[in-house]
C-alpha positions as CSV (number, residue, x, y, z in Angstrom):
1,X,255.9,160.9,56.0
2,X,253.5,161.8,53.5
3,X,253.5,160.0,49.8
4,X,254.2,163.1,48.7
5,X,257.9,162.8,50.2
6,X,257.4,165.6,53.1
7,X,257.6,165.3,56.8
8,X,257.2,167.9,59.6
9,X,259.0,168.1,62.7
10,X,257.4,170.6,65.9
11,X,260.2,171.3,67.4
12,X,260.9,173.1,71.4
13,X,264.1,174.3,71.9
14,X,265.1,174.8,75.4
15,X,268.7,176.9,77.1
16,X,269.6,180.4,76.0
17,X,268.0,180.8,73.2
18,X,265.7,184.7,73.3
19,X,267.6,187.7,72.1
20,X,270.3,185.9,70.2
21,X,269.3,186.0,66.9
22,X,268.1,182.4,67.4
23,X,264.5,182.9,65.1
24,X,266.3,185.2,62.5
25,X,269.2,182.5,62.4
26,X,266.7,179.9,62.2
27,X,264.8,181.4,59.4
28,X,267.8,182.1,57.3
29,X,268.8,178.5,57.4
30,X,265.4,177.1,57.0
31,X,264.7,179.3,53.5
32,X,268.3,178.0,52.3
33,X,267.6,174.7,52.6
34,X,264.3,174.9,50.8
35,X,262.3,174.0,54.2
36,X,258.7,176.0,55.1
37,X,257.3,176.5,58.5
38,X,257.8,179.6,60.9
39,X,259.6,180.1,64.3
40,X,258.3,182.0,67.0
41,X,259.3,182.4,70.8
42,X,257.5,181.5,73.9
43,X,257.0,183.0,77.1
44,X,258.7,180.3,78.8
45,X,262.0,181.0,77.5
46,X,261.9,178.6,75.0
47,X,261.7,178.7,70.8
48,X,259.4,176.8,69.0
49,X,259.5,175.9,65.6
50,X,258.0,173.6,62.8
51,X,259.8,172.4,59.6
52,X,258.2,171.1,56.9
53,X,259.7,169.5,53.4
54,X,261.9,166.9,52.3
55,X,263.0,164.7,55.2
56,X,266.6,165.0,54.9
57,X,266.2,168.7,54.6
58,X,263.7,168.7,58.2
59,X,265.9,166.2,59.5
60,X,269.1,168.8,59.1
61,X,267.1,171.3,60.1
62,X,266.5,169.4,63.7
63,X,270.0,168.5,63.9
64,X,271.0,172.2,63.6
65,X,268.3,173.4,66.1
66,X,271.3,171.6,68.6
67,X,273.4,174.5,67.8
68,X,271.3,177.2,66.7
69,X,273.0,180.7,66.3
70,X,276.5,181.2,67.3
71,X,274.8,183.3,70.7
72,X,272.8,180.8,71.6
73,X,273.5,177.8,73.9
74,X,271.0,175.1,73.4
75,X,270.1,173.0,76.5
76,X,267.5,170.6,75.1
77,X,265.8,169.6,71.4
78,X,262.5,168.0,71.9
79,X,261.0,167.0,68.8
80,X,257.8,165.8,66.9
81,X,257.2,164.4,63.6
82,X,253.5,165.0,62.6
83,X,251.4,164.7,59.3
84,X,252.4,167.6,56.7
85,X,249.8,170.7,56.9
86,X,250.8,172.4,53.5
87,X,253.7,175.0,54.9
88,X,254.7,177.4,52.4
89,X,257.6,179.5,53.2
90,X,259.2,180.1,56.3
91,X,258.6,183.3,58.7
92,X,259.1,184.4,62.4
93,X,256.1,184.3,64.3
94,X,255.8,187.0,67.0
C-alpha cells in the first residue's frame, strides 16, 4: 500500500462470467464504493479487472468479484495487489 492509504488489486475472474451483466455490475458497485479502475473482458472467457482506493474499499471490492452479478457463477478469483498507478474513475474497457 502506498503512504497515501491506496492499494490496487488486478484481479481475473474465471466461470460464467461474459454476457451477464458481470462488467456493468461491476462498474456500478465499484463507483459506489468510491473505488477507480476499469473492467474489461477477455477472450478467454474470463473478466479482468483492477481496483484502486482505500484498502477496505478494494478489499470488498475482491471479495464481491466471488459473487459478481446475480447471472454470473464465479469459478475462480485470482488476485494481485500492485503499486497504485493514479486510477480515476471506474469504466468498462472493451
Amino acid at each position: 500500500m502506498s503512504e497515501h492509504g491506496r492499494t490496487r488489486a488486478h484481479v481475473y475472474v474465471s466461470g460464467h462470467v461474459q454476457g451477464v451483466y458481470y462488467r456493468a455490475t461491476t462498474r456500478d458497485t465499484a463507483r459506489d464504493r468510491g473505488v477507480d479502475g476499469w473492467v474489461k473482458n477477455l477472450a478467454d472467457g474470463r473478466v479482468e479487472a483492477v481496483f484502486e482506493g482505500p484498502r477496505d474499499d478494494v478489499e470488498a471490492m475482491v471479495e464481491w468479484c466471488h459473487e459478481g452479478s446475480p447471472m454470473a457463477t464465479v469459478e475462480d478469483v485470482d488476485v494481485t495487489y500492485e503499486e497504485p498507478d493514479g486510477e480515476t474513475g471506474f469504466r468498462v474497457e472493451r
